[in-house]
C-alpha positions in Angstrom: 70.7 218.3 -162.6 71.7 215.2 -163.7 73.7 216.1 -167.2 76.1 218.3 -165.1 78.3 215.2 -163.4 77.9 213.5 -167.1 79.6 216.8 -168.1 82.2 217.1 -165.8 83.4 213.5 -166.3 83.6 213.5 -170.2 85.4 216.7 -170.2 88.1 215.3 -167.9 88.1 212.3 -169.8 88.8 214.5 -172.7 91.1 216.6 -170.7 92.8 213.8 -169.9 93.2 212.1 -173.3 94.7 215.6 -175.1 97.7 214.6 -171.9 100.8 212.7 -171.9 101.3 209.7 -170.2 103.7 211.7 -167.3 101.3 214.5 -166.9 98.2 212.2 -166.8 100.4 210.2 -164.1 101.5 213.6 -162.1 97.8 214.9 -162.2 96.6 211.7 -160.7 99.3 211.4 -158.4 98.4 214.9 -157.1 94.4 214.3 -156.6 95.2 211.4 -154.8 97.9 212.7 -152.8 95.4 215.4 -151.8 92.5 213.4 -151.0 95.1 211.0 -149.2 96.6 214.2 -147.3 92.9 215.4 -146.9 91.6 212.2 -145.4 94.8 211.8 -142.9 94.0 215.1 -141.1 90.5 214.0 -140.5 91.4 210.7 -139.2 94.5 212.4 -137.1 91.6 214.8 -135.7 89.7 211.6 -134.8 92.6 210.1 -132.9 93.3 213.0 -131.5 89.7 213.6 -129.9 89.4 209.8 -129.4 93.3 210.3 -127.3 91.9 213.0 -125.1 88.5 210.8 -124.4 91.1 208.0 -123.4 92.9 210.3 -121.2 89.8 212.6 -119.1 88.3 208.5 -118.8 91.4 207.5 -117.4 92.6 210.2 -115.4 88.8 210.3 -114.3 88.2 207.2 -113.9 88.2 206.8 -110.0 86.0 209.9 -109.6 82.4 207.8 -109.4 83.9 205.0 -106.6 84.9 208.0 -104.5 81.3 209.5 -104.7 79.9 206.2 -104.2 82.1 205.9 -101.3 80.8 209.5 -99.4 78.8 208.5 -96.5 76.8 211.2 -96.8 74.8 210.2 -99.8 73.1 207.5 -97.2 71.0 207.4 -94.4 69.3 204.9 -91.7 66.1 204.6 -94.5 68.2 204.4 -97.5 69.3 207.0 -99.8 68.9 210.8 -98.6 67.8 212.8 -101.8 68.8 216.1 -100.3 72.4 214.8 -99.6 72.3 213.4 -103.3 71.5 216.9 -105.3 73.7 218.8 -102.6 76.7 216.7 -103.2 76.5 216.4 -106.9 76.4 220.3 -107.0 79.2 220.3 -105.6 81.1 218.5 -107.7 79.9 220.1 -110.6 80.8 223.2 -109.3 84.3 222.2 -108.8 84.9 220.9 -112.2 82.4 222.1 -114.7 83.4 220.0 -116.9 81.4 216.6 -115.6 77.8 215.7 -115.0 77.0 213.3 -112.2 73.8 211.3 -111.8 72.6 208.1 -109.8 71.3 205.0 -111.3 69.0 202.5 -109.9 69.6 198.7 -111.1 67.8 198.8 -113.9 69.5 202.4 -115.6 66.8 204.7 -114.2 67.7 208.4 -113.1 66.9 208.2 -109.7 69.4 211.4 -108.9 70.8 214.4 -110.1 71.6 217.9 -110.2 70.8 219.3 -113.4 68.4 222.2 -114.0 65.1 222.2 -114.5 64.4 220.5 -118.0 67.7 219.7 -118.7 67.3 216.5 -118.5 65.9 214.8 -122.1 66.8 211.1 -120.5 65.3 209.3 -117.8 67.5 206.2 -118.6 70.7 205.4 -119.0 72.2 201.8 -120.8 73.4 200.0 -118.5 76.1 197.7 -121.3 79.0 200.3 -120.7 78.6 200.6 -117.1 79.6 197.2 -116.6 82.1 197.4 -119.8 83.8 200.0 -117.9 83.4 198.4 -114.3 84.9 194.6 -116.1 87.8 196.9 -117.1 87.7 197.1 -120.9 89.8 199.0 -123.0 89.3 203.0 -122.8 88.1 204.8 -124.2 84.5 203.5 -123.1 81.7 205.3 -123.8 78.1 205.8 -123.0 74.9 207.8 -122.6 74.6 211.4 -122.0 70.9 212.3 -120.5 71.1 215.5 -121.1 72.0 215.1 -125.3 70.2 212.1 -126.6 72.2 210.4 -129.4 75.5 211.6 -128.1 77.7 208.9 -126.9 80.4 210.5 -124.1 83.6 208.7 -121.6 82.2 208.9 -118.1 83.2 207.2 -114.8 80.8 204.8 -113.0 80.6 202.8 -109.6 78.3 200.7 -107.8 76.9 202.2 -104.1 76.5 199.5 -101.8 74.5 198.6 -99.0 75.2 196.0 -96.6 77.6 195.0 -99.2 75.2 194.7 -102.6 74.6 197.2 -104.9 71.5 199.0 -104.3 72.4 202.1 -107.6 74.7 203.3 -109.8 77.1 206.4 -109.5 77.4 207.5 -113.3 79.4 210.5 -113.9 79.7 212.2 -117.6 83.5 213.5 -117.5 82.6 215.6 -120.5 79.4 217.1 -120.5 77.7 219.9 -121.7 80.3 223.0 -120.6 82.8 221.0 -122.2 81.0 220.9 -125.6 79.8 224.6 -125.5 83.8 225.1 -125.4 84.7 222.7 -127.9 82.3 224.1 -130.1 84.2 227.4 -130.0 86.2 225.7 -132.3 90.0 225.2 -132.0 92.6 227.7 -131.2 93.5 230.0 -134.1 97.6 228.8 -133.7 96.9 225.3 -132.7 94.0 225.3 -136.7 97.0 227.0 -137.9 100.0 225.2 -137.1 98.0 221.4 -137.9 97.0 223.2 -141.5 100.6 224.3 -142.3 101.8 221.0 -140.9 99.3 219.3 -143.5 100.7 221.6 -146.4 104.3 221.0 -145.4 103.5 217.1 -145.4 102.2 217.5 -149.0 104.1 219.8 -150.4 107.3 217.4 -149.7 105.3 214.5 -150.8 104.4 216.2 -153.6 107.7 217.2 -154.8 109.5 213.6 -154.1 106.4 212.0 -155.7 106.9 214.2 -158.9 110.7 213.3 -159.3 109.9 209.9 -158.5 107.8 209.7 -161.4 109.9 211.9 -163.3 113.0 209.6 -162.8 110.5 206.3 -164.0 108.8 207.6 -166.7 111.9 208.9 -168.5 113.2 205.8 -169.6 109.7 205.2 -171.1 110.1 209.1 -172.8 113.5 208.1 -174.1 112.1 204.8 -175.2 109.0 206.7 -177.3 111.7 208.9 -178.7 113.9 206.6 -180.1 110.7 204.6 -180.9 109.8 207.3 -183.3 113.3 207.6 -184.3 113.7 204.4 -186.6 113.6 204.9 -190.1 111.4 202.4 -191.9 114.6 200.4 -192.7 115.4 199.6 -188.8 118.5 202.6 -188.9 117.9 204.5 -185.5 117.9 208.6 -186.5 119.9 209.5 -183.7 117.2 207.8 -181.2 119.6 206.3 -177.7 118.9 202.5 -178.3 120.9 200.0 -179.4 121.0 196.0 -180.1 122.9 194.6 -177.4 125.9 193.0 -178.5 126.7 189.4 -178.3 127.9 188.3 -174.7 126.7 190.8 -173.0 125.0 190.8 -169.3 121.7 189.0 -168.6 118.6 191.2 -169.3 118.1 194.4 -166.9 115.5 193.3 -164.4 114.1 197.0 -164.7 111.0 196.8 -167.2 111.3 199.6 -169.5 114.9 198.6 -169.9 114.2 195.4 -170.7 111.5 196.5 -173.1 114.0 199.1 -174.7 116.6 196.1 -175.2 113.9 193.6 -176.7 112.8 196.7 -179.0 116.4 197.3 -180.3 116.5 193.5 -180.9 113.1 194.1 -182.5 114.5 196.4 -184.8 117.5 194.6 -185.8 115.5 191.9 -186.8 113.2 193.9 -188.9 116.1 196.1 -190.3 118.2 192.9 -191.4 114.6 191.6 -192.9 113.6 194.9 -194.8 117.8 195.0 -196.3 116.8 191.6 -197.1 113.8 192.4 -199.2 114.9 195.1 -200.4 118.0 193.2 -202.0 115.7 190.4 -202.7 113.6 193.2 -204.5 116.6 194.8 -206.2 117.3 191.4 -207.3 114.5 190.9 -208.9 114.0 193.6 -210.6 116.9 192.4 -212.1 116.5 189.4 -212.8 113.0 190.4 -214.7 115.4 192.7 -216.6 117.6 190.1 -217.5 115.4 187.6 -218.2 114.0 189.9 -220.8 117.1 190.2 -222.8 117.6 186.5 -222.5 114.3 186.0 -223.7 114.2 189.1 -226.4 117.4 187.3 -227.8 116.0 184.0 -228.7 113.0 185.1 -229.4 114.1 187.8 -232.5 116.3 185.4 -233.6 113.2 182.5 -233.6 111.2 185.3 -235.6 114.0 185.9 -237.9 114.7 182.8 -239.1 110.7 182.0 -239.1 110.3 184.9 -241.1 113.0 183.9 -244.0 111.6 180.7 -244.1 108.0 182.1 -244.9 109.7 184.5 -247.4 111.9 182.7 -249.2 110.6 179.0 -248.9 110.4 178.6 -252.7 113.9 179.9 -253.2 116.3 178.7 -249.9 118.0 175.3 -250.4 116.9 172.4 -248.4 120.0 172.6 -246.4 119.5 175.9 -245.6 115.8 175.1 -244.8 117.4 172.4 -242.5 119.9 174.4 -240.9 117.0 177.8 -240.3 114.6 175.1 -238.9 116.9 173.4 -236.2 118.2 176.6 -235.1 114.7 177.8 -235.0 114.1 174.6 -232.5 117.1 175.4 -230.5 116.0 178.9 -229.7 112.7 177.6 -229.1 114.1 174.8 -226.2 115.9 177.8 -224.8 112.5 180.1 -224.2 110.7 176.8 -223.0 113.5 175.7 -220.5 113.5 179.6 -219.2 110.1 179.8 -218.6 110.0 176.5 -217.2 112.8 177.3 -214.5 110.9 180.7 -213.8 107.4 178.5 -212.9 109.7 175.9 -210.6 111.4 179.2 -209.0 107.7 180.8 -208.5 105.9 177.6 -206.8 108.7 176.7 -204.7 109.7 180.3 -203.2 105.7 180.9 -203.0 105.8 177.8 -201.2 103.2 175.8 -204.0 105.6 172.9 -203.7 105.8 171.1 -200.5 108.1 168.2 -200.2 106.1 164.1 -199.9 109.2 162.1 -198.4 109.6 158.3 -198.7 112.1 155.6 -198.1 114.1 155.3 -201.3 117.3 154.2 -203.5 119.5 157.6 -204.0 121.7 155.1 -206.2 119.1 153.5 -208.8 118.0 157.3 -209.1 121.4 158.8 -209.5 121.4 155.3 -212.6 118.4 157.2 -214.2 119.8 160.9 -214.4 122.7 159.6 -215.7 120.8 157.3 -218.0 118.7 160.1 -219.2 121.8 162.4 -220.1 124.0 159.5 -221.9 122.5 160.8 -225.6 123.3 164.4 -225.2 126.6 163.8 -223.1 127.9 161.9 -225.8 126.4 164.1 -228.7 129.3 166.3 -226.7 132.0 164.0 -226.5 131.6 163.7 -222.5 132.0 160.3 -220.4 128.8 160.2 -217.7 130.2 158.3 -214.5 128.8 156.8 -211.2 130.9 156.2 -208.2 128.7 154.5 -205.6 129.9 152.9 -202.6 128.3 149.9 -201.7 125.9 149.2 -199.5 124.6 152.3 -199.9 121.3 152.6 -197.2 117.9 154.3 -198.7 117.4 158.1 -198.3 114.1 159.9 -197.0 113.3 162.8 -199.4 110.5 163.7 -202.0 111.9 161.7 -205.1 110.5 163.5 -207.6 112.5 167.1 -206.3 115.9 165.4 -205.9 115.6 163.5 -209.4 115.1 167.5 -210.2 118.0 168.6 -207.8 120.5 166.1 -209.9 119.2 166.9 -212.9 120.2 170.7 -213.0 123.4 169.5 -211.5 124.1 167.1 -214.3 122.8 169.4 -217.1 124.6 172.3 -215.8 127.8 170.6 -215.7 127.2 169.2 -219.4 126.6 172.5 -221.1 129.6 174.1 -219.4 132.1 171.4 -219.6 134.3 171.2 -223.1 134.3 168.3 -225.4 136.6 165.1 -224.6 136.0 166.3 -220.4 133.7 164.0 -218.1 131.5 164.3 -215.4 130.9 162.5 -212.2 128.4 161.5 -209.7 129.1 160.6 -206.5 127.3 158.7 -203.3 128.7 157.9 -200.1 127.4 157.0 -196.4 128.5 159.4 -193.7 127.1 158.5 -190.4 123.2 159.1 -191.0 123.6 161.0 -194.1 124.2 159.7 -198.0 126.3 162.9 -199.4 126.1 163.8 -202.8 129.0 164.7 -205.3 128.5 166.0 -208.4 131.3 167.2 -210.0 133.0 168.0 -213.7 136.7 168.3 -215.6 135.2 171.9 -217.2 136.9 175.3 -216.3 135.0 175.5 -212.8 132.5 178.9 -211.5 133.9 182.4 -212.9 135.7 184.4 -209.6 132.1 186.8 -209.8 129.7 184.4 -209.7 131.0 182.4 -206.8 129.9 184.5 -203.9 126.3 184.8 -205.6 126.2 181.5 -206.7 122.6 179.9 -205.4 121.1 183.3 -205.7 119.2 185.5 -208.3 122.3 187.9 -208.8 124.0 185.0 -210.5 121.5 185.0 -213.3 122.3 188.7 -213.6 126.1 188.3 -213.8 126.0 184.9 -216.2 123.8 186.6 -218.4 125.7 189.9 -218.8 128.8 187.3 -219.7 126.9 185.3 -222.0 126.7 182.5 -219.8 122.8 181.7 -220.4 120.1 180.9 -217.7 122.2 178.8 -215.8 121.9 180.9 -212.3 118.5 179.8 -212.4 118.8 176.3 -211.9 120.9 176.7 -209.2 118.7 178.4 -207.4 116.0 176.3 -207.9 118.6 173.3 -206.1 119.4 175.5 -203.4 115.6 175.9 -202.8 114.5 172.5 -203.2 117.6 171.6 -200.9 116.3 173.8 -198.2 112.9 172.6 -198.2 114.9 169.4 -197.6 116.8 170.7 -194.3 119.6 170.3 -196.5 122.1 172.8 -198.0 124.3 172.7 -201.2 128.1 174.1 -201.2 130.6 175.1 -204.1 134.0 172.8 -203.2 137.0 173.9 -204.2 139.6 170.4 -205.5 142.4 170.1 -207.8 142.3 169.1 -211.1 138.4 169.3 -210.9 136.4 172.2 -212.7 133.0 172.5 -210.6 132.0 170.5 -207.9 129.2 170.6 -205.9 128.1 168.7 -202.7 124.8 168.1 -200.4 123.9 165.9 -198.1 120.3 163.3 -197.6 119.0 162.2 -194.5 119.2 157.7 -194.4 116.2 156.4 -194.5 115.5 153.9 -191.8 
C-alpha cells in the first residue's frame, strides 16, 4: 500500500528527467493550470451558494419582526400555543422554503410547527441571533433544529411584552424543502454551461500560457544550440551568437540575452586563448626542433674534434692540438650558454622566478655590465660606453634580473656588431621612470625577425639564417621585463644599428 505512491513519484521523476527543459516547463504549467482551474470552480461554487445565502437573508430578513409583530401570537396570560403552531403553519405553507420556531431567552424551543420527531434540537445558540439583530454583515448564519451540525441564514426578532422581550422569533429561510431540492443537484444546462465555461477558461489559458513559454524559452533553445555549436577553438559552427562589437548598446536587460552576450564574450576569450596556445604550442615545437640542430651542430663538431685529438694525439702538431682544443671549448660555451638560456626561459615562464625588489643604483649596475664585457668587447675591437645623466634617482626592481636584462642586451649587441663599431648604454630620468637605452653601430634586426622579435619564432628564424641562439635571450628580457610591469621596444634611429629601450620604476 505504501510502495505504490513511492512508485508513482520516482517514475515521474524519471519521466521528467528523460524531458526537455520547455516540455518539463509546459507539463508543469498545465497540472497547475488544471488544479488552478479546478480549484476556482469550487471556490466560484462557494461564492455562489454563499451569494444566494446573502440574498434569501436579506431579502428575508424582515420576515421574523413581522411575525413577532402579529397580535395574534399573544394573549391576556401570555403566549397562546394554539395561535403559535397555527400561525407558523401558515407560513410555512406559504413558502415552503423556511422553518419558523419561537425561542425563550435562553435559546429554548418553546414553539413550532414541525412534525412529530422532526425536531433533533431543543436549543438554539443564541450568538447569531443577536449578530444578526446588531446588524452584522450577511450572510449570518446559525442553527437548524431540525439538522444538527448544519449551519443555515435565517431571520430573527425579539417579541415584546410591555416593551421587553419575553422570546425569540427564529425563522430558518432555507430549511429542509430547500435542501431536498438542492440536493437534486443543479440543472443539467446551468452543470453544463459552468463546465464548458471552465474548459473555455483553460483552454485559452492554456494556449497563451504555452506561447508564453514558447516565446521565453526559445532564446534559451537558441542559446543551447549555438552552445553546442562552438568548436573547441571558440569558432561558432553556424550557432546565432556573436561577440558584441566595441561601442555597442549597454547590456539587454532581458536575462537569457544577456547570458547569450556574456557567453559570446566567453568564447572570444577562450578562442583568442586556445589560438594562443596553440601558436605558443606550434612555437614550441619549433623551437625544440631548432634547438636540436643548434645543439646537434656544436655538439658533432665537439665530438669531432675530441675524437681526432684521441686518435691522433701522438701525430698532430701542438698548434693544431691548440687550435682542435680551443675550438673544442668554443663549441662547448655555445651548448652551456643554450642550455643555460633554456633553464632561465623554463623558471621564469613556469613562474619559478618571482621578482625581490629593492631601492637601488641603475647607474653603478649599468658600470658593472659594462665592466664585465670590457675584455671581450675589446678582444673585438668595440668601444663600451655609458651616457648617464646625472643625478640619476634609485630604481625599485629585483637587481639580480635586470643586471640579467642588461647583460643579454650588451652581449647581444657585441656578438652582432662588426669590429671597429661601439656600443652604448644609456640612463635618463623621465618623470617617475629611469629609461634604459641600449643601443649599437652594427647592421640593426633582419626585416623577418622584427615582428617576432621577443618571441620564440625568432629563435626559429635566426637559427635557419645562421644567426645562433640569440632569439632566446631576448625573450628571456621581455619576460623578466614583464614580471617587472615593464615592457621592452625595438626603436628605429639613424645611423644606429639596434636599439632597444625599457623603462624602471624610481625608487623613493
Amino acid at each position: 500500500m505504501n510502495a505504490s505512491p513511492h512508485f508513482a513519484r520516482r517514475l515521474a521523476r524519471r519521466v521528467l528527467a528523460q524531458l526537455g527543459l520547455s516540455a518539463r516547463l509546459c507539463i508543469v504549467f498545465t497540472v497547475l493550470l488544471a488544479a488552478a482551474s479546478g480549484g476556482t470552480v469550487i471556490v466560484q461554487m462557494r461564492l455562489d451558494e454563499l451569494r444566494e445565502q446573502e440574498i434569501v437573508q436579506r431579502l428575508s430578513a424582515g420576515l421574523a419582526t413581522h411575525i413577532a409583530g402579529n397580535a395574534a401570537l399573544m394573549r391576556r396570560d401570555g403566549l397562546d400555543p394554539v395561535a403559535v403552531r397555527e400561525l407558523f403553519a401558515k407560513f410555512m405553507d406559504v413558502n415552503p422554503a423556511v422553518e419558523v420556531y419561537l425561542l425563550d431567552l435562553d435559546g429554548r424551543i418553546i414553539g413550532h410547527a414541525a412534525p412529530p420527531g422532526r425536531l433533533r434540537l431543543d436549543r438554539v445558540d443564541l450568538g447569531p441571533v443577536r449578530d444578526f439583530m446588531r446588524g452584522r454583515p450577511m450572510p449570518v448564519l446559525g442553527d437548524d433544529p431540525r439538522q444538527p451540525g448544519l449551519r443555515k441564514v435565517f431571520s430573527a426578532a425579539p417579541v415584546r411584552v410591555d416593551g421587553r422581550p419575553a422570546c425569540y422569533v427564529y425563522v430558518v429561510l432555507m430549511g429542509e424543502e430547500h435542501d431536498a431540492i438542492a440536493a437534486q443537484g443543479r440543472p443539467d444546462h446551468l452543470l453544463g454551461l459552468l463546465l464548458r465555461s471552465a474548459g473555455l477558461v483553460f483552454a485559452l489559458v492554456l494556449v497563451a500560457g504555452l506561447v508564453a513559454l514558447r516565446m521565453i524559452t526559445r532564446p534559451l533553445v537558441e542559446l543551447t544550440a549555438a552552445v553546442r555549436g562552438y568548436t573547441a577553438d571558440g569558432r561558432p559552427a553556424g550557432g546565432p551568437l556573436a561577440p558584441p562589437a566595441a561601442g555597442a548598446a549597454a547590456p539587454p536587460r532581458d536575462e537569457i540575452a544577456l547570458l547569450g552576450q556574456t557567453f559570446a564574450q566567453m568564447t572570444a576569450r577562450i578562442g583568442e586563448q586556445w589560438r594562443a596556445l596553440t601558436e605558443q604550442d606550434e612555437q614550441r615545437r619549433e623551437l625544440v626542433a631548432n634547438i636540436s640542430h643548434d645543439l646537434r651542430t656544436p655538439l658533432t663538431s665537439l665530438h669531432g674534434y675530441l675524437e681526432t685529438l684521441l686518435v691522433k694525439a701522438d701525430s698532430l702538431p701542438a698548434a693544431d692540438r691548440r687550435r682542435y682544443l680551443e675550438t673544442a671549448l668554443a663549441q662547448s660555451r655555445k651548448v652551456g650558454r643554450l642550455a643555460q638560456e633554456l633553464f632561465e626561459l623554463a623558471r621564469l615562464e613556469y613562474g619559478v622566478v618571482r621578482p625581490d625588489p629593492e631601492n637601488f643604483s641603475l647607474a653603478e649596475l649599468a658600470h658593472d655590465v659594462l665592466q664585465k664585457f670590457e675584455l671581450p668587447g675589446a678582444a673585438r675591437g668595440l668601444r663600451l660606453r655609458a651616457d648617464i645623466a646625472p643625478g640619476l634617482p634609485p630604481v625599485t626592481a629585483d637587481v639580480a634580473l635586470i643586471e640579467r636584462v642588461l647583460t643579454n642586451l650588451v652581449d647581444n649587441a657585441i656578438r652582432h656588431t662588426p669590429a671597429g663599431g661601439d656600443i652604448e648604454l644609456r640612463l635618463r630620468h623621465e618623470g617617475r621612470q629611469v629609461i634604459v637605452r641600449v643601443s649599437d653601430s652594427g647592421p640593426g634586426i633582419a626585416p623577418a625577425l622584427r615582428p617576432l622579435l621577443f618571441t620564440r619564432a625568432a629563435f626559429a628564424v635566426a637559427s635557419k639564417q645562421g644567426g645562433g641562439c640569440g632569439g632566446l635571450g631576448l625573450v628571456i628580457v621581455r619576460r623578466i621585463l614583464e614580471l617587472h610591469g615593464s615592457e621592452i621596444r625595438l626603436l628605429r634611429e639613424v645611423g644606429r644599428g639596434a636599439v632597444f629601450s625599457f623603462p624602471l620604476a624610481a625608487g623613493g
